[in-house]
Every structure is written in C-alpha cells, then in structure tokens.
C-alpha positions in Angstrom: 137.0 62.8 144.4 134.0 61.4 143.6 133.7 62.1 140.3 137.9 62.3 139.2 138.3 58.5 140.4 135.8 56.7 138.6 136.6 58.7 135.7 140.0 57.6 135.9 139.6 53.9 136.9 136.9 53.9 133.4 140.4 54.3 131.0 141.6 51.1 130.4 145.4 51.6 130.6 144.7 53.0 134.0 145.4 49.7 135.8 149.1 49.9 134.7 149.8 53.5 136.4 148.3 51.8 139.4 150.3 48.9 139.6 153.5 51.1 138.8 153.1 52.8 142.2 152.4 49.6 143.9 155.8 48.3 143.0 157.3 51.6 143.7 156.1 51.6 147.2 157.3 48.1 147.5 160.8 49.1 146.4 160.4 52.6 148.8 160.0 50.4 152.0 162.7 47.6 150.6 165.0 50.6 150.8 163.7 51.8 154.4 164.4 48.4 155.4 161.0 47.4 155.7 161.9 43.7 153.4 158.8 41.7 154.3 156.4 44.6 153.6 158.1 45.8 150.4 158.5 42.3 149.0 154.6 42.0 149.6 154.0 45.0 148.1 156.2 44.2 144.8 154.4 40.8 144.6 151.0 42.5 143.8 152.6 45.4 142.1 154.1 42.9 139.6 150.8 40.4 139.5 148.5 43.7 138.8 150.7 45.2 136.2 150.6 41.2 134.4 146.8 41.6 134.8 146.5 45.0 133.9 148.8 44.8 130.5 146.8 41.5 129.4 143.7 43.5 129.7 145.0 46.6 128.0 146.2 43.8 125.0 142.8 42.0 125.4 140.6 45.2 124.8 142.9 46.3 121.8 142.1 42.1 120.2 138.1 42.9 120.7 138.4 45.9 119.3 139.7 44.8 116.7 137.6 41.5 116.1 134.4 43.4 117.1 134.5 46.8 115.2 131.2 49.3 116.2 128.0 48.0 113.8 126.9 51.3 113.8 128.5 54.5 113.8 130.3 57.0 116.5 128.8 60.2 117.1 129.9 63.2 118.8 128.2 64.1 121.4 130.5 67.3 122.9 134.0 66.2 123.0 133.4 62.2 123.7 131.0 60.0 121.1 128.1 57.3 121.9 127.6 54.5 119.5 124.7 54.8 117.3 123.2 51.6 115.7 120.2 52.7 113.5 118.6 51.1 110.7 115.5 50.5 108.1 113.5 53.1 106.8 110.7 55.2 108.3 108.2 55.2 105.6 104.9 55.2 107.2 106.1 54.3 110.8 108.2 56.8 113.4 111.4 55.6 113.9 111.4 53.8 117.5 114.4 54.5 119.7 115.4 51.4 122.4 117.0 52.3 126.2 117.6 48.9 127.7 117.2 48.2 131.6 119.8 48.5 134.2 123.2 50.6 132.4 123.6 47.9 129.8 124.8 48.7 126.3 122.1 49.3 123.4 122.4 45.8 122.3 120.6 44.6 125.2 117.3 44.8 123.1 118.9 43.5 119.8 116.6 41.1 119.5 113.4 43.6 119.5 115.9 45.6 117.6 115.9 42.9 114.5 111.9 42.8 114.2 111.6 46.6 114.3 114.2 47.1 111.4 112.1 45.6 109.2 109.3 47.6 109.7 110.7 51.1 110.4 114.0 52.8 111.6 114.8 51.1 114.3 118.2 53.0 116.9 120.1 51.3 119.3 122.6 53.6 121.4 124.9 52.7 123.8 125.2 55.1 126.7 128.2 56.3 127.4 130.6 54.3 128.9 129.2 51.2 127.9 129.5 49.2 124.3 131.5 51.1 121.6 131.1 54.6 123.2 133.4 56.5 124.7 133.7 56.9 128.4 131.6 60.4 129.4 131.8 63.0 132.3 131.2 61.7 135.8 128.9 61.3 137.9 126.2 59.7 135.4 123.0 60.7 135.9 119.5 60.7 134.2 119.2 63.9 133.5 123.0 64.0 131.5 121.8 61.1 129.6 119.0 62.6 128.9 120.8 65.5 126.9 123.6 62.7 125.6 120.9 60.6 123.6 119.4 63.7 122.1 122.6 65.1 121.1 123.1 61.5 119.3 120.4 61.7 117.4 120.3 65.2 116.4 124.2 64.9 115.3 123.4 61.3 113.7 120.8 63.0 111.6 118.1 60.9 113.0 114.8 62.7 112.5 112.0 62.5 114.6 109.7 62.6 116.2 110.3 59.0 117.6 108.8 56.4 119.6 110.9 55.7 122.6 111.0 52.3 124.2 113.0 51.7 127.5 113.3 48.9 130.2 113.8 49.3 133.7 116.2 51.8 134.2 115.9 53.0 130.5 112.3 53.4 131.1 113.1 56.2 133.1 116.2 57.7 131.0 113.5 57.9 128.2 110.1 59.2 130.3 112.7 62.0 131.0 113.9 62.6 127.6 110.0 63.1 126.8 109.7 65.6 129.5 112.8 67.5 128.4 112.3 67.2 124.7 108.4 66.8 124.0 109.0 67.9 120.6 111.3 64.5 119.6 108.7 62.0 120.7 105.6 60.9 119.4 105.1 58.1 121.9 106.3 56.1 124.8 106.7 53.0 125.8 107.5 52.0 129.2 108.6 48.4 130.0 108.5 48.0 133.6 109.9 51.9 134.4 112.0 52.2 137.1 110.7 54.2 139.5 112.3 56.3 142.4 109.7 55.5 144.8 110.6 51.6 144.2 113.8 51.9 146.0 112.9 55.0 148.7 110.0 53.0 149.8 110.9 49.7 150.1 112.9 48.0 152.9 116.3 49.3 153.2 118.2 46.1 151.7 116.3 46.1 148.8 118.4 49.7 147.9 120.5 49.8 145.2 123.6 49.6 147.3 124.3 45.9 145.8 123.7 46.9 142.3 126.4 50.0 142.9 129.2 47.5 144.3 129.0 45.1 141.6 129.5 47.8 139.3 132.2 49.2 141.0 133.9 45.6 141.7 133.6 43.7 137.9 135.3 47.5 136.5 137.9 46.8 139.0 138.1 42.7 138.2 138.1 44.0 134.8 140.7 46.8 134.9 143.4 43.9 135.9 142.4 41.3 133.4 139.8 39.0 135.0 137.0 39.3 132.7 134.9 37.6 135.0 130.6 38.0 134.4 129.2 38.3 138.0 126.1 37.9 136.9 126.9 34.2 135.8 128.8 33.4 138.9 125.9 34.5 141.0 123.9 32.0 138.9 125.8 28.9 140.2 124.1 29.4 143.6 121.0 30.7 142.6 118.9 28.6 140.2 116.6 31.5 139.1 119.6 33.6 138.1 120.6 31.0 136.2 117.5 30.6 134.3 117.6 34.2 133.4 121.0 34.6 132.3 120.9 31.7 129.9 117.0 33.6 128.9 118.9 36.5 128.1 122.0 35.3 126.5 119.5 32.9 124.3 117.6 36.4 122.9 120.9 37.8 121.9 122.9 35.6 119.9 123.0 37.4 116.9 124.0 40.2 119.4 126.8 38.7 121.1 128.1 37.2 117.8 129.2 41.2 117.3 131.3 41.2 120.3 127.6 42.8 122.5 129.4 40.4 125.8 132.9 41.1 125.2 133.2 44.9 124.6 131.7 44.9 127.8 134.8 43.5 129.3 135.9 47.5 129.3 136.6 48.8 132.8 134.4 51.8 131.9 131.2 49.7 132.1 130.8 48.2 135.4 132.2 52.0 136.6 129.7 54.0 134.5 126.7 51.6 135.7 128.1 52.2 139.8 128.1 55.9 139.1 124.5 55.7 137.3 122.6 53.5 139.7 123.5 55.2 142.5 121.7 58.0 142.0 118.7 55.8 143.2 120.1 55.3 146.6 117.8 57.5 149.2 120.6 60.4 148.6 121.1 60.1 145.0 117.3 60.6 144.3 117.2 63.5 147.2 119.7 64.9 145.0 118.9 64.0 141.4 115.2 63.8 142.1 114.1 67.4 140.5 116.0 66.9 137.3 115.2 63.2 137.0 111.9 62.3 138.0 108.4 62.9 135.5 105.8 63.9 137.7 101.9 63.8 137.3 100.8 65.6 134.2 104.3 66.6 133.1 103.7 64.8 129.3 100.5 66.3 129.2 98.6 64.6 126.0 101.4 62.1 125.1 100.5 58.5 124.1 102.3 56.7 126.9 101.5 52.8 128.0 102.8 52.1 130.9 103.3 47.7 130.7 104.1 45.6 133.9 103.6 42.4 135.3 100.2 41.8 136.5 101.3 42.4 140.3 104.7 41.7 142.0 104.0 38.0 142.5 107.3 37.1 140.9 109.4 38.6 143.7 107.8 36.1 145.9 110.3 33.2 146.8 109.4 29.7 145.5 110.3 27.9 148.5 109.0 28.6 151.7 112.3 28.6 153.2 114.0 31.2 150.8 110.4 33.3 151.6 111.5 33.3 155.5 115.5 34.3 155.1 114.3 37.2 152.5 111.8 38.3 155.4 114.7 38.1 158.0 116.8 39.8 155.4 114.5 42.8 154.8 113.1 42.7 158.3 109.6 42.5 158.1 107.1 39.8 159.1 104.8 37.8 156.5 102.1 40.4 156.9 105.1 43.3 155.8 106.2 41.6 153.0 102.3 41.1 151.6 102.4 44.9 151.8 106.0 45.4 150.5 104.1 43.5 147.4 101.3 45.6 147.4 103.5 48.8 147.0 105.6 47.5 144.6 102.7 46.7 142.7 101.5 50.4 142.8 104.5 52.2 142.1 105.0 50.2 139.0 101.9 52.4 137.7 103.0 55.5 138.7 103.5 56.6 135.1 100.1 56.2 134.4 99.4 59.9 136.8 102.2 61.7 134.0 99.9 62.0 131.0 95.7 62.0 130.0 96.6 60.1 127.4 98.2 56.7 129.2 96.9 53.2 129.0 98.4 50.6 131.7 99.0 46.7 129.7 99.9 43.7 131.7 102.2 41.6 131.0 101.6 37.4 130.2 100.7 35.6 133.1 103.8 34.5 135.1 106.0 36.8 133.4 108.1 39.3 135.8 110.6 42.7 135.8 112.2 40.8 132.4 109.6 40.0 130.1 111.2 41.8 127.0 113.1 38.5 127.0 110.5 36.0 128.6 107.8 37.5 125.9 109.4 39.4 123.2 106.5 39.0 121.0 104.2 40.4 123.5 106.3 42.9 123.3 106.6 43.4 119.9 102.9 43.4 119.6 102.5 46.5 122.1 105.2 48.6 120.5 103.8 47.6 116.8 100.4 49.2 118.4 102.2 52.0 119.4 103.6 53.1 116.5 100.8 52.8 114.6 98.7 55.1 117.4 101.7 57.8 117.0 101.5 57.8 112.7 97.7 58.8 113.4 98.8 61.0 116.2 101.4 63.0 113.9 98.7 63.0 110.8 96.4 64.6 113.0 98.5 67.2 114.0 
C-alpha cells in the first residue's frame, strides 16, 4: 500500500476517479436513507471532481505553453527530462542535482554560466519537471541508477563532474560510489547527510518535509495550485527572504514554465516518498545502499563546501531562540551542542576519499548559498573542472 497509493495519487487524472466514488457513496447512503450524510458526501464529491477536472485541464494548458527545453529519455519504461547543452572541448561536462526533490531547473542559473564554458546537464528526477512519474518508493539508490541510465541513453559521455545540493549532494556522492567510472569529480554543496537527521533532536526529522509533500500533491491533485513554501513565508520573515532569493536566481527558469510544471500532483508525492527515507527508519532501511562511507571514492577529487559552522540555524531574536529550544527540548547548553554536531556532520564527506578538500562558504551565508553566492559557487566548480581535465590527462 505503500508504494501502489502514491503511485496512483502521482497521475493527474487520478483526482477524478476519487471524487467519482465520493459522490457514489453519497448517492449509496441517499438511497439507505441516510439524506444528511449522503447529501454531505455528494457536496464534496461534486466540489472535488470541479477541482479535480480544472487541474486535469490546467496541466494539459502548461503543457502546452511550457513544452520540455530539453529532451525525454527513456530510462526503462518511463523517461526523465534531460536539459544538456555547450560543448565539452577542453572541460568535462558537469552534471547538476539540486537540493531537496526539486526539478533540474533548480540550479538554472549555475546552469547558464556553465553552458558557456562546457556541457553543462540538468535532469529532472522523476516525478518532478517534464519527466514522467517513476516506480515507488523513491529512494537514493533508484535515482542513482535513473540518472545514469539518462545519460547513457542521452548519449552524454563522460566522465563528468557532478555537482549536487543538499539532498542532490547525496543522490550524486552515491552515483560516484556506484559508477566511479562516469565521474571525474565531485562537488558537494552542503551534502545531506544521514547522520543530520538521526542525530539531531527528534523535531528537527524530516517528518515536516514528508507531509508537505504529501499535502501540496494532494492540494494540487484537486486544483489548488497553492506554493506552501510562499504561504509559510507570510509568517515567517526569513522564509520570505529566501523564497523571493530563489525565485530572483531563476527567472530565466521560471519564464520556461520551471514553477508551473511543478503544479503536477506527482511532485509534492515523489518528494514525500524520497525524503522519507531520511526519517530514523527510512535510513535504517535505505542506509546500506544509500550512504558513502569513509574511503569508498578512494582517490576521487571531491570538495566538500559548507558554511563556515551552523551559525545560521541560530534564531535572530532571542525569543524565537527560546520556543525553538522548547520545541526541540533541549536547554541553551544542548542547543550550543546540537550546533556543534551539525557543524561536524556537514564534513563527513571529507572521511570518503584521500583526495578531498573541505571550502567554506562566504561569511553569513547558510544551507542555500548556491543562491546567496552563486559566483562563489561558480568559482569552486570552475576550479573543479579544471583539477578533473588534469586529472583525466594524467590518466
């Protein structure tokens, strides 16, 4: 059930076979003389089937406003969307994984510099952008084998440079692992790590992150298109700030439908099914599979870049600073060492190859500095390329 149900709710016509048995259970307990109950019933049977039929016609109109930049690609029986272009003359191409389940043009805007320079690939995981909805449940190690099977069947060559953020920092430390010879270098832009979430307080799981998901496929399934994330940000000023950071990076992006092809059901449900895997059972479970462990990239040029230390996840107010300690349960002197850990585990990468170099982020910059300092960025990936091309010459 756990897989058959999200895979399901991800089709966006399925709202309308849901609906349909709403109202036909209304009309069941009209007929058993149940009147109240069945005209309750038929009420939302009838409001979800409006929603659900404007959202089927709503998808079809982006669709066909917003057709895929790049190109499908079969990937066994279901196709991700690949976005890959300049030339790799003297460079390795560079592959980008953006944070959190988002679609590849999450890092359009590093995306645009890189083109210029070499091949530059942007791929929506499945489920997300212009790719198709894939098997449930997501999991690292299944989008590990998805994104090679892109590129190999898009005829990308490599060996490539793969950047990721966050959560794509860890989709593409494992594609190293499994596929050592593809990549020529990584680069790892504040990795998610397992240990972030087993460690840490139990609120600061990603139990929130797994029911927005599963609530905006749902909002979306019956036509209300609505962005959490920017109604989140009307009570909470530094949400704010970072949404309009983001959505300021990506203009050329959203200009080719990047926000509203996320309006598919399939995308808040693919990112629930994803995410949770770092729960406490979803890593017991995935852990083996999904996890890079000390040594396992042997000689690979890696650099592991983070903030300088976790000070952004301090509140700015000493009164947010006490209802986030009452929240996590832990006294001033707990959260100082819920810091201090978070602060270590973000260089846990460094242990997974001899040939790893940790880089700080800017001063004041936190988890989302692609977009606070994208030319910082730029400037570490440019190195890295250029350390790869001497690393392939010499091989």
């Amino acid at each position: 059930m756990r897989n058959w149900i999200p895979a399901l709710l991800s089709r966006d016509w399925a709202g309308v076979p849901i609906a349909a048995l709403i109202l036909l259970a209304g009309l069941a307990c009209r007929l058993a003389g149940a009147a109240a109950v069945g005209a309750g019933l038929l009420g939302i049977g009838l409001l979800l089937l409006a929603g659900a039929l404007y959202h089927m016609v709503r998808i079809a109109g982006i669709r066909a406003k917003f057709a895929p930049p790049g190109k499908l690609v079969d990937v066994g029986g279901y196709r991700l969307h690949v976005l890959a272009e300049g030339e790799a003359r003297h460079l390795p191409a560079i592959v980008w994984i953006p944070g959190a389940h988002s679609g590849g043009l999450a890092l359009h805007h590093l995306h645009l510099t890189f083109r210029g320079r070499t091949r530059s690939i942007l791929i929506d995981r499945a489920g997300t952008g212009w790719s198709d909805v894939g098997p449930f449940p997501r999991s690292t190690a299944l989008e590990a084998q998805e994104i090679v099977a892109a590129l190999e069947n898009a005829g990308e060559r490599g060996p490539f440079v793969l950047a990721g953020h966050s959560f794509g920092g860890l989709l593409v430390a494992n594609i190293a692992r499994r596929r050592p010879d593809l990549v020529c270098g990584l680069v790892l832009l504040d990795a998610t790590h397992f240990d972030f979430f087993n460690y840490g307080p139990a609120c600061m799981r990603p139990t929130m992150m797994c029911m927005v998901g599963n609530l905006t496929g749902l909002l979306h399934l019956f036509g209300i298109h609505a962005d959490l994330f920017a109604l989140v940000g009307r009570w909470q000023p530094d949400v704010a700030r970072l949404y309009a950071l983001v959505r300021s990076r990506l203009t050329d992006a959203i200009s080719m439908g990047f926000e509203t092809i996320e309006w598919r059901a399939s995308a808040g449900f693919s990112s629930a099914s994803a995410l949770s895997e770092l729960s406490v059972t979803g890593s017991a479970r995935a852990g083996f599979d999904a996890l890079v462990h000390d040594g396992e990239l042997d000689g690979l040029p890696v650099f592991v870049v983070t903030p300088q230390d976790a000070s952004e996840m301090r509140p700015s107010t000493a009164q947010a600073a006490q209802k986030l300690r009452s929240r996590m349960g832990v006294d001033e002197a707990g959260f100082e060492r819920y810091l201090a850990i978070m602060t270590a585990v973000r260089r846990r990468y460094l242990a997974t190859s001899t040939h790893s170099e940790q880089i700080f982020a800017p001063a004041g910059n936190g988890h989302n500095f692609p977009y606070e300092s994208p030319a910082f960025v730029e400037d570490v990936v440019d190195r890295m390329l250029h350390v790869a091309a001497i690393s392939l010459r010499h091989v």
